[in-house]
N, CA, C and O atoms as a printed pandas DataFrame, in Angstrom:
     atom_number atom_name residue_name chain_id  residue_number  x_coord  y_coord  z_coord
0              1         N          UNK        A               1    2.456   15.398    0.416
1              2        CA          UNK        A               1    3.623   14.743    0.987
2              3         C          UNK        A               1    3.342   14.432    2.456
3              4         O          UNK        A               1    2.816   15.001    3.413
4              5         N          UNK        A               2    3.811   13.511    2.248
5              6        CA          UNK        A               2    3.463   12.518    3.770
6              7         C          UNK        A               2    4.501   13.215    5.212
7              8         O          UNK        A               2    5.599   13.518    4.747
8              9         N          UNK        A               3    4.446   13.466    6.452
9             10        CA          UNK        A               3    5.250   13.830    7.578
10            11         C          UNK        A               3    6.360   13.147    7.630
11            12         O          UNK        A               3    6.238   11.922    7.617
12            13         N          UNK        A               4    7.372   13.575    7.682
13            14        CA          UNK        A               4    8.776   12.602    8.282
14            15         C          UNK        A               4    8.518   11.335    9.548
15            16         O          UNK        A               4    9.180   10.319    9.759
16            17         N          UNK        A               5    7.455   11.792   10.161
17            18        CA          UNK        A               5    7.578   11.100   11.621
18            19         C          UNK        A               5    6.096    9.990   11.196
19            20         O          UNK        A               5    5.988    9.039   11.970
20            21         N          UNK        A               6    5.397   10.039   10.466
21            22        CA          UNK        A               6    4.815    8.803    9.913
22            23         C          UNK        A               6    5.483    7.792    9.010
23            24         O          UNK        A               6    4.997    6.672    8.850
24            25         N          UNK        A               7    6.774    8.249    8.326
25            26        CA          UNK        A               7    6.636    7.949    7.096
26            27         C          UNK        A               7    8.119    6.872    7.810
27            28         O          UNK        A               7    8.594    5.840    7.337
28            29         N          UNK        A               8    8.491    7.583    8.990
29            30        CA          UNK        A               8    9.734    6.977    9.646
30            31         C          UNK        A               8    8.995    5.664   10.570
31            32         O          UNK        A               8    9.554    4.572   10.670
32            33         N          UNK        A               9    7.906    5.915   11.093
33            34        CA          UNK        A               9    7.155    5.113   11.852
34            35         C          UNK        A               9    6.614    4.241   11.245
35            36         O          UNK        A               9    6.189    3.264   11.861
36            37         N          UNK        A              10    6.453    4.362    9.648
37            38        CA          UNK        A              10    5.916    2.804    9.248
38            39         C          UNK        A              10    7.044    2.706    8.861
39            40         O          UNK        A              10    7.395    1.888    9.712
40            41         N          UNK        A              11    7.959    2.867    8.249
41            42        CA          UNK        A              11    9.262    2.341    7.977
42            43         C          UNK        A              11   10.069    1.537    8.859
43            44         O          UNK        A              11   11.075    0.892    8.565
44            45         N          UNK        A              12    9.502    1.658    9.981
45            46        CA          UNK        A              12   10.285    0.557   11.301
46            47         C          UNK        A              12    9.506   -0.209   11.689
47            48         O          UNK        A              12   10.010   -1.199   12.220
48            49         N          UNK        A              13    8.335   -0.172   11.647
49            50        CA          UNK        A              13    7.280   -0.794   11.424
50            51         C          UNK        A              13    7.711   -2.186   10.538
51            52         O          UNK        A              13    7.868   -3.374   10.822
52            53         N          UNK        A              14    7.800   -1.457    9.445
53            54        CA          UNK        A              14    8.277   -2.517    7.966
54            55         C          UNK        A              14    9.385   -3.377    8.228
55            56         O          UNK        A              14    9.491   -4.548    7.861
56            57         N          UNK        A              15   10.193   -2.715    8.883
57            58        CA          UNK        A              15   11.785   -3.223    9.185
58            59         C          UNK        A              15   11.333   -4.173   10.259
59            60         O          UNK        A              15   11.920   -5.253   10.194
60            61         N          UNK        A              16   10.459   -4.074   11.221
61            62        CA          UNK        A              16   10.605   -5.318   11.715
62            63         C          UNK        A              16    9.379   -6.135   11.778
63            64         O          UNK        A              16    8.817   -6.666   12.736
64            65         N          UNK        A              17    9.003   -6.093   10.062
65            66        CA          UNK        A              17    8.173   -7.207   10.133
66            67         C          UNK        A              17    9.236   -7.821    9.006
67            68         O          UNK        A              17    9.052   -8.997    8.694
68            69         N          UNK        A              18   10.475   -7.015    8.293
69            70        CA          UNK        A              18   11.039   -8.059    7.595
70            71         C          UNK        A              18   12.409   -8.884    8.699
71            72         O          UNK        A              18   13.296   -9.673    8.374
72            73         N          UNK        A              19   12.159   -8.440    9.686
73            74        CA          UNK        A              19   12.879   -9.168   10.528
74            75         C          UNK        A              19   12.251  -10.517   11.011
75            76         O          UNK        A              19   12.857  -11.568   11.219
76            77         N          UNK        A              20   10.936  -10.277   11.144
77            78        CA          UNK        A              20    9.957  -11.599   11.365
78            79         C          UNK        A              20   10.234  -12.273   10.479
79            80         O          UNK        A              20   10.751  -13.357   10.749
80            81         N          UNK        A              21    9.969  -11.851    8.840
81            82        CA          UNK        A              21   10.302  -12.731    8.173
82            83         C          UNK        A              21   11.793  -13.384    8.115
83            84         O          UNK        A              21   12.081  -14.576    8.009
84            85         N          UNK        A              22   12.506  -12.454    8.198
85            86        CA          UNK        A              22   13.853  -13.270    8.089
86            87         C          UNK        A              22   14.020  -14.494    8.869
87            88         O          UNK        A              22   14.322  -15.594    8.406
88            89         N          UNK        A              23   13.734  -14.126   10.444
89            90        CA          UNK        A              23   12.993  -15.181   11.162
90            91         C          UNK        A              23   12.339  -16.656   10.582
91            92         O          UNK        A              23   12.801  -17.756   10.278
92            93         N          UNK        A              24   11.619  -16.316   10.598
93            94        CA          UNK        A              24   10.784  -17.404    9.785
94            95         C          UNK        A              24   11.277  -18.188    8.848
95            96         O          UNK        A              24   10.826  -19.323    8.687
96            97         N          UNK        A              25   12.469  -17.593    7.953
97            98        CA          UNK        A              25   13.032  -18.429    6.857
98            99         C          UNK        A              25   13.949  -19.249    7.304
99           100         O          UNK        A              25   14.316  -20.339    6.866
100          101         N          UNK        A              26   14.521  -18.232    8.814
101          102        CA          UNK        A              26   15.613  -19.352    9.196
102          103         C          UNK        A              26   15.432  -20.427    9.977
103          104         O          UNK        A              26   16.047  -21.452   10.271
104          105         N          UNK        A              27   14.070  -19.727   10.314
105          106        CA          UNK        A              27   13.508  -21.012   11.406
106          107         C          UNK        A              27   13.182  -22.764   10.269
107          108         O          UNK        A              27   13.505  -23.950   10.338
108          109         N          UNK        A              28   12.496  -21.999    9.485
109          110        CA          UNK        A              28   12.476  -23.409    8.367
110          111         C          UNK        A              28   13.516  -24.142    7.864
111          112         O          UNK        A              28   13.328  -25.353    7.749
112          113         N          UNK        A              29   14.757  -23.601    7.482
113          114        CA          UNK        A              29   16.103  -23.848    6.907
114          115         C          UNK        A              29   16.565  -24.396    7.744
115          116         O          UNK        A              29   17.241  -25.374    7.427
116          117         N          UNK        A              30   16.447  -24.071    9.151
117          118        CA          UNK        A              30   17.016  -25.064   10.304
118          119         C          UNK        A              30   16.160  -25.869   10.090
119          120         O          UNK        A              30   16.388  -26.391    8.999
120          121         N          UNK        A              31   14.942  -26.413   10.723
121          122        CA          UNK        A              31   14.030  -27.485   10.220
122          123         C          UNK        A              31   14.498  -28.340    9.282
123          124         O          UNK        A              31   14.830  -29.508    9.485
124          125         N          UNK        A              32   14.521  -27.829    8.383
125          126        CA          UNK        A              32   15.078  -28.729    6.978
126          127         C          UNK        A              32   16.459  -29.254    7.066
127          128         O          UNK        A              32   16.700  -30.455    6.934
128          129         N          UNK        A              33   17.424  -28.302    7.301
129          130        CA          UNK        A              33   18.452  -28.857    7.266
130          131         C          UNK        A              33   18.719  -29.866    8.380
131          132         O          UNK        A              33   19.270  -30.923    8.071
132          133         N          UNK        A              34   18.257  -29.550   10.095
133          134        CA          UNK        A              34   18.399  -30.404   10.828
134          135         C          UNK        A              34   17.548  -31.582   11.601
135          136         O          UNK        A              34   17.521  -32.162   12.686
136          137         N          UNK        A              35   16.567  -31.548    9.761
137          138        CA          UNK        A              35   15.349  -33.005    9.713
138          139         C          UNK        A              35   15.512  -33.847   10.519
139          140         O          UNK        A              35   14.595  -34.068   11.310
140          141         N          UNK        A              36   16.679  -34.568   10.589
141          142        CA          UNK        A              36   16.817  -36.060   11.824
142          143         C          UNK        A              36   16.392  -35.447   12.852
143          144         O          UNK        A              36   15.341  -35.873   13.330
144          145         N          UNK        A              37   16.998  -34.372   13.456
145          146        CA          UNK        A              37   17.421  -33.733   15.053
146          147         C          UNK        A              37   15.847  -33.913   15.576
147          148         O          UNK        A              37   15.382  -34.667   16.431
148          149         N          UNK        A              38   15.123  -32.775   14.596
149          150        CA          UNK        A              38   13.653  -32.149   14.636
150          151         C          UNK        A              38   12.291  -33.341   14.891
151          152         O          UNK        A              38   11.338  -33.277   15.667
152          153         N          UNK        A              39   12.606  -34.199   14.075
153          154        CA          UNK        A              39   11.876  -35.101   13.791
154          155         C          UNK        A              39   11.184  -35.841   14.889
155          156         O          UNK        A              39   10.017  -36.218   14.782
156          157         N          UNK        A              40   11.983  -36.058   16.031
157          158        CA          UNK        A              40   11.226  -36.524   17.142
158          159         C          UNK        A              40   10.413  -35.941   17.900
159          160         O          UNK        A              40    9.579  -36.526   18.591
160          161         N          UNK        A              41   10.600  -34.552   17.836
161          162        CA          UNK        A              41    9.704  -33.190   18.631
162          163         C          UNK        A              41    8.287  -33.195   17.842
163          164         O          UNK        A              41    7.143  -33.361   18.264
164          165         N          UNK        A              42    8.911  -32.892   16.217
165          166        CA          UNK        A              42    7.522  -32.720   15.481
166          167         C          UNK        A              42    6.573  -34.023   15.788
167          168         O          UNK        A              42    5.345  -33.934   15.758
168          169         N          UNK        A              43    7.129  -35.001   16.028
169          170        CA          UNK        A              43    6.061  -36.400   15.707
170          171         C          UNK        A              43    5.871  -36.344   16.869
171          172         O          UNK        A              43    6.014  -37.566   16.909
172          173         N          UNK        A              44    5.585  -35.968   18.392
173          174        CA          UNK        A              44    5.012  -35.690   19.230
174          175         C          UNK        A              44    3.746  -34.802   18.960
175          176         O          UNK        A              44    2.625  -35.146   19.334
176          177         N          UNK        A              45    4.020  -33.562   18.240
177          178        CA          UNK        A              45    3.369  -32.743   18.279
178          179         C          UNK        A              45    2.063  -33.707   16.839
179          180         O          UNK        A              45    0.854  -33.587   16.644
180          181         N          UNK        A              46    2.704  -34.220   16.438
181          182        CA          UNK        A              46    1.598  -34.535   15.411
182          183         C          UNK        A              46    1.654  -33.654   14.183
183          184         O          UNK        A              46    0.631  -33.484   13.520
184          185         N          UNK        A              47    2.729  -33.119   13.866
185          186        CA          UNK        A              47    3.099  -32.791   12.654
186          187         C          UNK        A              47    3.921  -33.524   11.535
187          188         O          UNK        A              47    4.775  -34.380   11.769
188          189         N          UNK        A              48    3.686  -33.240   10.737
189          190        CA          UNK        A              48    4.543  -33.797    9.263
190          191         C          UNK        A              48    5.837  -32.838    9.318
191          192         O          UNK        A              48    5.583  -31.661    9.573
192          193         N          UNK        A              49    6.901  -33.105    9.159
193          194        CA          UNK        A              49    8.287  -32.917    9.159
194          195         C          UNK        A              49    8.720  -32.452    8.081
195          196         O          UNK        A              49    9.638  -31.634    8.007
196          197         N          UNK        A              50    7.888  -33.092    6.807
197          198        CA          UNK        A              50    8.512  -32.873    5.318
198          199         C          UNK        A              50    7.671  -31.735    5.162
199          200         O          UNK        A              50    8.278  -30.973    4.409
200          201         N          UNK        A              51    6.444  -31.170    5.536
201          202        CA          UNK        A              51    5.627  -29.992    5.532
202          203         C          UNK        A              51    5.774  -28.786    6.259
203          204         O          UNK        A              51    5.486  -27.647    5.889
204          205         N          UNK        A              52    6.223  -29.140    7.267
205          206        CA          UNK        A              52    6.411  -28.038    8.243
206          207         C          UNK        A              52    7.696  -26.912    7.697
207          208         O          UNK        A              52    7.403  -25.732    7.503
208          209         N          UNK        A              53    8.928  -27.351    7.511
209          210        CA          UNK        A              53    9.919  -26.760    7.155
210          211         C          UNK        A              53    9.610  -25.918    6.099
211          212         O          UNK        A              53    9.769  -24.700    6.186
212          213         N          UNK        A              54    9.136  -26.526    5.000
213          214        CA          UNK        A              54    8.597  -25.893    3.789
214          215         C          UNK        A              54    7.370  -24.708    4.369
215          216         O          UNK        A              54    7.694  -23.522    4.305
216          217         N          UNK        A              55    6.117  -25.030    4.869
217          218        CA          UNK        A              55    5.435  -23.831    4.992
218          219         C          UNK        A              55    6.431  -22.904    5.760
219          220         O          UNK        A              55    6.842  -21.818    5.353
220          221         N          UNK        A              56    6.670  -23.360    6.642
221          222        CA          UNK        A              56    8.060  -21.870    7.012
222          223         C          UNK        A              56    8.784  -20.963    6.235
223          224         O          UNK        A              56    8.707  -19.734    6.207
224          225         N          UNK        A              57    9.556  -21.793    5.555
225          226        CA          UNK        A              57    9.877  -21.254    4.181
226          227         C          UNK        A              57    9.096  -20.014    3.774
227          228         O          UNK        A              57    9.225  -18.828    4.077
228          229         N          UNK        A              58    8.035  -20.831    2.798
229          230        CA          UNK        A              58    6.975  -20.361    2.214
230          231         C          UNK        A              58    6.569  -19.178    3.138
231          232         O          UNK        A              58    6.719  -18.115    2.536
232          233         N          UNK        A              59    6.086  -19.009    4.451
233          234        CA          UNK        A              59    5.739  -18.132    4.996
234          235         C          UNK        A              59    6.874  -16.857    5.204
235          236         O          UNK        A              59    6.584  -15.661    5.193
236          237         N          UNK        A              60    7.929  -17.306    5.353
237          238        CA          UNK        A              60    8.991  -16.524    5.744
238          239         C          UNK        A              60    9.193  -15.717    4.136
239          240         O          UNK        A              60    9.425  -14.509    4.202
240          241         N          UNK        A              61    9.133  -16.168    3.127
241          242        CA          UNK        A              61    9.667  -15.374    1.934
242          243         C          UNK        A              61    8.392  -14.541    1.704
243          244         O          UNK        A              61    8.453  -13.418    1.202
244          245         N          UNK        A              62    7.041  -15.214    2.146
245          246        CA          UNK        A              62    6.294  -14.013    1.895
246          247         C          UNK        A              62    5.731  -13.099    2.790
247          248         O          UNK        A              62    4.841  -12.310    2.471
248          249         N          UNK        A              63    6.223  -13.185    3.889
249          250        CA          UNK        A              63    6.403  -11.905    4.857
250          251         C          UNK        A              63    7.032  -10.908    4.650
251          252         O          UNK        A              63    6.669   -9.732    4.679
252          253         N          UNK        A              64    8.682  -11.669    4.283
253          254        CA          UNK        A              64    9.447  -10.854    3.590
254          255         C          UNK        A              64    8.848   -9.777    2.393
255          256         O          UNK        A              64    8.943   -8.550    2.385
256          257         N          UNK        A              65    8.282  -10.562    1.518
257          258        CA          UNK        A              65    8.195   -9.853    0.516
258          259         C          UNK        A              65    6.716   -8.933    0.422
259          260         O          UNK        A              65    6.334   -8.262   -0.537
260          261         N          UNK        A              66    6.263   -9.069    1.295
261          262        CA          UNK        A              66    4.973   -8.039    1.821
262          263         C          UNK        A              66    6.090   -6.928    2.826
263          264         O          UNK        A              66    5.821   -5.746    2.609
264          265         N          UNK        A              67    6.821   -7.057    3.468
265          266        CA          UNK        A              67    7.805   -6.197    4.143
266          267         C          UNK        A              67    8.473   -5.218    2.745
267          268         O          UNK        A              67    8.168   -4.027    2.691
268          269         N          UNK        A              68    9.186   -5.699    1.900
269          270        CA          UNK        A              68    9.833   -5.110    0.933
270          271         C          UNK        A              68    8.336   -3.740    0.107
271          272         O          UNK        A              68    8.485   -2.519    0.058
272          273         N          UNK        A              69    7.295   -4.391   -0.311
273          274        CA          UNK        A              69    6.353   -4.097   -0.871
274          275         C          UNK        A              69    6.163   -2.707    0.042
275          276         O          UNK        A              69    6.336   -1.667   -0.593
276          277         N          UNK        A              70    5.859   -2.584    1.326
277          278        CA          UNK        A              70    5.965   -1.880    2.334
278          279         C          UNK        A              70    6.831   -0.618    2.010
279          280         O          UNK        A              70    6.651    0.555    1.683
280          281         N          UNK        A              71    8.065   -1.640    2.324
281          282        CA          UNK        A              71    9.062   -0.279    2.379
282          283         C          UNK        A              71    9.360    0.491    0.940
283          284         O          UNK        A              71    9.723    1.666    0.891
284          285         N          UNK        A              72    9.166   -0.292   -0.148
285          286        CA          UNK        A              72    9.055    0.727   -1.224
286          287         C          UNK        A              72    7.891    1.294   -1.530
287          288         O          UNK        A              72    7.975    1.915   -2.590
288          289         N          UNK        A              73    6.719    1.338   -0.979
289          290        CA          UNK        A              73    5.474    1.998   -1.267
290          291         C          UNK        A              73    5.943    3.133   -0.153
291          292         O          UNK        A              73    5.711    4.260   -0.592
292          293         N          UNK        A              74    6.509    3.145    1.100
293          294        CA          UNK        A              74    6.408    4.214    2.120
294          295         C          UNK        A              74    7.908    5.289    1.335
295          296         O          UNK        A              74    7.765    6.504    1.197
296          297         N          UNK        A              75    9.066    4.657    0.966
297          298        CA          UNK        A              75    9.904    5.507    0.350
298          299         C          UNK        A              75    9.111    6.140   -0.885
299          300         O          UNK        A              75    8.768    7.315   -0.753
300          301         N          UNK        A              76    8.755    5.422   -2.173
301          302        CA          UNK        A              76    8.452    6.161   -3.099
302          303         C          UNK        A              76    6.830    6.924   -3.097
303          304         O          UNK        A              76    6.247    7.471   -4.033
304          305         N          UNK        A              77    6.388    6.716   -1.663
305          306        CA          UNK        A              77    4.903    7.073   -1.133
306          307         C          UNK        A              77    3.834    6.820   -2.709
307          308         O          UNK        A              77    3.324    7.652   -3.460
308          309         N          UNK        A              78    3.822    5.533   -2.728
309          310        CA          UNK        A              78    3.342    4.812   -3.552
310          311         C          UNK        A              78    1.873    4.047   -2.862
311          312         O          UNK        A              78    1.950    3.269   -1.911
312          313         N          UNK        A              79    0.618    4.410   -3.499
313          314        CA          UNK        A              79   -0.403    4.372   -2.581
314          315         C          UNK        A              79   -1.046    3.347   -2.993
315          316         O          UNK        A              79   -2.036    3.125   -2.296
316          317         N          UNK        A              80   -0.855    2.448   -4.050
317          318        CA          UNK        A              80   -1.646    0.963   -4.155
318          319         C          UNK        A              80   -0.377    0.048   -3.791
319          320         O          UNK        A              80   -0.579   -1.128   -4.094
320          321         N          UNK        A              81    1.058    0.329   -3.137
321          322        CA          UNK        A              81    1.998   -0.720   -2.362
322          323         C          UNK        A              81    1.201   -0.696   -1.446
323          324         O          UNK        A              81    0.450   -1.639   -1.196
324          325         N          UNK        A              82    1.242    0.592   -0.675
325          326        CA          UNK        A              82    0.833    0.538    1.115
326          327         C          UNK        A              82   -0.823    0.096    1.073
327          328         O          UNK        A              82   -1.262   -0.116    2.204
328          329         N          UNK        A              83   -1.886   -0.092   -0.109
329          330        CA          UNK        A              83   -3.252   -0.117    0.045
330          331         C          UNK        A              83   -2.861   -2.177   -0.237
331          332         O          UNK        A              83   -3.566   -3.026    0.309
332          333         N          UNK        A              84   -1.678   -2.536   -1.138
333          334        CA          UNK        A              84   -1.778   -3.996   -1.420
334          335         C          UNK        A              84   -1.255   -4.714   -0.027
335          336         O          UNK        A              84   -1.696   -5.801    0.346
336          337         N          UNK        A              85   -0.324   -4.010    0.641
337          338        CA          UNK        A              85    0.319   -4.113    1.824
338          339         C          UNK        A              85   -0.781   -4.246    3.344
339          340         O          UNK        A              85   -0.956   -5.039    4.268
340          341         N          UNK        A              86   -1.171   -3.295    3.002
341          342        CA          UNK        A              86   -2.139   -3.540    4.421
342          343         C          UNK        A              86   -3.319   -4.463    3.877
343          344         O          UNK        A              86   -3.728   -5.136    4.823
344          345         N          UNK        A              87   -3.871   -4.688    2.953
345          346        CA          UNK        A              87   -4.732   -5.694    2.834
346          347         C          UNK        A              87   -3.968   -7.035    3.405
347          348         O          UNK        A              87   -4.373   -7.563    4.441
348          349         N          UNK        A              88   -3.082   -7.449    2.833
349          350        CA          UNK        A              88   -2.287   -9.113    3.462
350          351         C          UNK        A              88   -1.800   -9.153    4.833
351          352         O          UNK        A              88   -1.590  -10.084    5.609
352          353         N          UNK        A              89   -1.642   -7.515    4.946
353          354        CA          UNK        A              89   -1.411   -7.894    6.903
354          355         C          UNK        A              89   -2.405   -7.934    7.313
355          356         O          UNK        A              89   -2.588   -8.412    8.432
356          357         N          UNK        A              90   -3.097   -7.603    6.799
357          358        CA          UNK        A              90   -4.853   -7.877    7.384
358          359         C          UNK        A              90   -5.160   -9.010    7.700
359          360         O          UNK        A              90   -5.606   -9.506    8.735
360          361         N          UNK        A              91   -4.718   -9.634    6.123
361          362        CA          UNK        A              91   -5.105  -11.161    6.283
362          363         C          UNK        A              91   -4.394  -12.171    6.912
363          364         O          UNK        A              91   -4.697  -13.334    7.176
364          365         N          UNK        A              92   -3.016  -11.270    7.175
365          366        CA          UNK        A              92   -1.794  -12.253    8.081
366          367         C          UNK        A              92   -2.585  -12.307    9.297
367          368         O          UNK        A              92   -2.856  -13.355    9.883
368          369         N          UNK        A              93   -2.967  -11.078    9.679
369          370        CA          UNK        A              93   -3.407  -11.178   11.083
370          371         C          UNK        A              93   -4.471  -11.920   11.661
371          372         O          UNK        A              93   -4.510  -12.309   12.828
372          373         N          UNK        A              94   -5.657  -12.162   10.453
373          374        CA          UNK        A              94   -6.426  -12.825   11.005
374          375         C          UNK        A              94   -6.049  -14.212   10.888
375          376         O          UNK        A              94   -6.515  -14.994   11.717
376          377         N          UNK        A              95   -5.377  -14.585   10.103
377          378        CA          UNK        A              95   -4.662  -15.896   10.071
378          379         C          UNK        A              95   -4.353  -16.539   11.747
379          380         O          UNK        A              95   -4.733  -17.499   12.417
380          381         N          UNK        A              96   -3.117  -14.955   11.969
381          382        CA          UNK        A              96   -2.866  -15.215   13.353
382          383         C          UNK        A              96   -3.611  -15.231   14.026
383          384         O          UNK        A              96   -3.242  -16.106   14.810
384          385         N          UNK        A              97   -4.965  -14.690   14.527
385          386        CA          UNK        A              97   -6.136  -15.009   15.305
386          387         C          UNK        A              97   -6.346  -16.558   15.260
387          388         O          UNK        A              97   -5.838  -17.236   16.154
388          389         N          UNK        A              98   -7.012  -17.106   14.340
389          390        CA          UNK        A              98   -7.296  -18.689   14.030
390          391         C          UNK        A              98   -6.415  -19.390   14.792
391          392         O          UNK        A              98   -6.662  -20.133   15.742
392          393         N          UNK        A              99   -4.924  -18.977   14.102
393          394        CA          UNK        A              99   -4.136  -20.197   14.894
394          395         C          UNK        A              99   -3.627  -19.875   16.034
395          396         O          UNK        A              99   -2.670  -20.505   16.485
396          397         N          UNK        A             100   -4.189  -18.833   16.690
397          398        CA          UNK        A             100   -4.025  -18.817   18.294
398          399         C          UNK        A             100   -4.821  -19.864   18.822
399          400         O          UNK        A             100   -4.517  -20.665   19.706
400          401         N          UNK        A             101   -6.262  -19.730   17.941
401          402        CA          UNK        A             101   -7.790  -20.189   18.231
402          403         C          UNK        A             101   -6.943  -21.863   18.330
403          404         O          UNK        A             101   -7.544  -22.483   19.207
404          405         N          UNK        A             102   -6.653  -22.088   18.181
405          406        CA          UNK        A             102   -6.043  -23.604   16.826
406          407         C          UNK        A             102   -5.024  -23.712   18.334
407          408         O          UNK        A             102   -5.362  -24.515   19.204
408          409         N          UNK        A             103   -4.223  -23.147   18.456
409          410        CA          UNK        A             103   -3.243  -23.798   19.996
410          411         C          UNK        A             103   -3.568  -24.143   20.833
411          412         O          UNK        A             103   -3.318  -25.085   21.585
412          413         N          UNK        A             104   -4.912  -22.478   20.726
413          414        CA          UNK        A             104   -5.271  -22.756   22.265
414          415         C          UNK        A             104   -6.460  -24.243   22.679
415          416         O          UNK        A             104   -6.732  -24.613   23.822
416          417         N          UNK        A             105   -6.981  -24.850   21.395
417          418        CA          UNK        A             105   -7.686  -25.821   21.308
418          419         C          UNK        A             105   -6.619  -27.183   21.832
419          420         O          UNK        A             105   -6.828  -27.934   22.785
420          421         N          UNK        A             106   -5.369  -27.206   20.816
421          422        CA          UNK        A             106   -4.714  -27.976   21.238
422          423         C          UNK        A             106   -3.628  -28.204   22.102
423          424         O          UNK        A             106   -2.705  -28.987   21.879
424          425         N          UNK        A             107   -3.823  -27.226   23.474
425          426        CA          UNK        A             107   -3.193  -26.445   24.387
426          427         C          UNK        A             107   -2.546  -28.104   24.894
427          428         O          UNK        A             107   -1.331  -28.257   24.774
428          429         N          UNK        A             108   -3.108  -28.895   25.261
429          430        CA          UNK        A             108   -2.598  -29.881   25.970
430          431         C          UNK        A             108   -1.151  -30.810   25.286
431          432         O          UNK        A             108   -0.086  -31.217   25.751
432          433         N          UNK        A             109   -2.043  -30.860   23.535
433          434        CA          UNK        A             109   -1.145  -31.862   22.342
434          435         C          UNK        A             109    0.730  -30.395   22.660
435          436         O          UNK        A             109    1.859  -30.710   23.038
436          437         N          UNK        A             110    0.286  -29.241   22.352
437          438        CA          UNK        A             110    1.578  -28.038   22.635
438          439         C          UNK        A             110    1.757  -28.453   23.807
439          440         O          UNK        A             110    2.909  -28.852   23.640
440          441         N          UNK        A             111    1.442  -28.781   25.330
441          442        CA          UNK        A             111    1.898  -28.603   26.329
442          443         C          UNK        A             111    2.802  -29.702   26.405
443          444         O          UNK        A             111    3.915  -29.467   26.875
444          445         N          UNK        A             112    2.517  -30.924   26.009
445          446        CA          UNK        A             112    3.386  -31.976   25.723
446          447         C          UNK        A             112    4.655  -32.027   24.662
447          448         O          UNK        A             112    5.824  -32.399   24.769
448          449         N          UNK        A             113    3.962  -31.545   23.723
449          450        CA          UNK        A             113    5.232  -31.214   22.861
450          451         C          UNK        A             113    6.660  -30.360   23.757
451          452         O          UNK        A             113    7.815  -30.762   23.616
452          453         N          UNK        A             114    6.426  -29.585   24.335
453          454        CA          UNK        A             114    6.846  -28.304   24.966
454          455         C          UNK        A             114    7.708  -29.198   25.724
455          456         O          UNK        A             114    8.911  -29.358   25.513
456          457         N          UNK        A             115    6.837  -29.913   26.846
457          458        CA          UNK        A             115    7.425  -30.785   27.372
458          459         C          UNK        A             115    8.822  -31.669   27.284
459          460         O          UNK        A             115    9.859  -31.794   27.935
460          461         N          UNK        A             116    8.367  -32.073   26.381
461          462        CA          UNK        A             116    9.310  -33.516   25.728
462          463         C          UNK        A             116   10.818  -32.692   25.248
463          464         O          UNK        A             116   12.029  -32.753   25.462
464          465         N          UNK        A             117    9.838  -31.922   24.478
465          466        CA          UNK        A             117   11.379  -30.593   23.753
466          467         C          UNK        A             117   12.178  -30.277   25.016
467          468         O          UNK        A             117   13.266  -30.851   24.986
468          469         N          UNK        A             118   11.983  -29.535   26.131
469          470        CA          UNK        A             118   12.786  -29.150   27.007
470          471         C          UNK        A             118   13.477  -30.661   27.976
471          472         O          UNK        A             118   14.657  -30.678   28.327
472          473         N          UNK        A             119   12.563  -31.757   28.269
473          474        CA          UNK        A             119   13.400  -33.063   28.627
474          475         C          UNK        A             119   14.064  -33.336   28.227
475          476         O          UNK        A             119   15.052  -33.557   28.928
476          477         N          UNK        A             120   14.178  -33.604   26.600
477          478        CA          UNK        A             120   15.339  -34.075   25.430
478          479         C          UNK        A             120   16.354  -33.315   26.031
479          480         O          UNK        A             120   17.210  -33.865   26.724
480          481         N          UNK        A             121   16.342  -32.054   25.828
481          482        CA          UNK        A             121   17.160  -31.110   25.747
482          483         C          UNK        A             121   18.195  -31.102   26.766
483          484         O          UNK        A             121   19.418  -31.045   26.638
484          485         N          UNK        A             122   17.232  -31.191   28.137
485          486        CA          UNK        A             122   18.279  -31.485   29.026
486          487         C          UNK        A             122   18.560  -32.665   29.589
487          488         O          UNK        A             122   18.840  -32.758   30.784
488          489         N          UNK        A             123   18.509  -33.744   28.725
489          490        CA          UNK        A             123   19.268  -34.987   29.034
490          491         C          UNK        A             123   19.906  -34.991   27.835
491          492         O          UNK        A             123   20.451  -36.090   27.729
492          493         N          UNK        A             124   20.198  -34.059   26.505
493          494        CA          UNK        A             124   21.490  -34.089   25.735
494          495         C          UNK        A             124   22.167  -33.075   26.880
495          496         O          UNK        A             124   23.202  -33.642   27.231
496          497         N          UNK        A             125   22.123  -32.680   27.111
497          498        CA          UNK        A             125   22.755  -31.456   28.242
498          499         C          UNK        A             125   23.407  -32.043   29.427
499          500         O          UNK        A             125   24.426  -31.571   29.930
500          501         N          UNK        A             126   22.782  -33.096   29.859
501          502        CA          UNK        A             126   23.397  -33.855   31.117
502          503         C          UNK        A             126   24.235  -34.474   30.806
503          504         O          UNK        A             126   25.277  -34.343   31.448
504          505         N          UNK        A             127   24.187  -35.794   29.276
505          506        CA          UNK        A             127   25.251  -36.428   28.593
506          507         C          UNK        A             127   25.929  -35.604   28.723
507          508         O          UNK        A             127   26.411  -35.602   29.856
508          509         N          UNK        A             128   26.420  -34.440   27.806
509          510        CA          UNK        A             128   27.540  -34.156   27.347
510          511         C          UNK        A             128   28.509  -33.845   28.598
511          512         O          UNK        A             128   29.728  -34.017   28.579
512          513         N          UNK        A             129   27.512  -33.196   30.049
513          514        CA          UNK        A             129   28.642  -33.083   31.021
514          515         C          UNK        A             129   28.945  -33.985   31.474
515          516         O          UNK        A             129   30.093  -34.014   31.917
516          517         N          UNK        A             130   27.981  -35.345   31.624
517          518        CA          UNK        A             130   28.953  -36.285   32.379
518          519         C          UNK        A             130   29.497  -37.397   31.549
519          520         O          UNK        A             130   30.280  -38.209   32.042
């Protein structure tokens, strides 16, 4: 039997990587739902609009569900959840390496995007006050 104070420590652990995911799903669902709004930011950046929302999605339900996998392998101390579990964060993570690699390449195409997003923003912001 596993310690209380490990077993509590990946358990919050877990909890907020299913918070990432929750994240992630809503970040797409906005995307999707507010396609027109989005659409001018993404096509700066040089993304597809009809793709983007969806891998979010997609990413967000299976974060989630590597989070769930988690937390019932650490409650029922179930040792091929937590051995299937840490293999895909493994592979989440190196994922996340790449596409740091991947920004930081297209640091300038993001710096513009970034750009444009916060200008828009505050010239809907200036309309509405004056």
């Amino acid at each position: 039997m596993s310690s209380p104070c490990m077993k509590g420590s990946l358990l919050a652990m877990n909890l907020i990587v299913l918070i990432f995911g929750v994240a992630l799903l809503g970040l797409g669902i906005f995307i999707e739902v507010e396609r027109n709004h989005v659409a001018p930011y993404l096509a700066v950046a040089g993304v597809s609009r009809l793709a983007f929302g969806g891998v979010l999605i997609a990413d967000g339900v299976f974060v989630i569900a590597i989070g769930i996998i988690g937390c019932v392998g650490i409650m029922q101390e179930k040792r091929g959840c937590l051995v299937f579990q840490a293999t895909f964060l493994t592979i989440i993570f190196l994922i996340l390496i790449v596409a740091s690699g991947v920004l930081y390449g297209y640091r300038h195409k993001v710096s513009q995007f970034l750009t444009l997003w916060f200008l828009c923003e505050a010239q809907t912001k200036l309309a509405l006050v004056c």
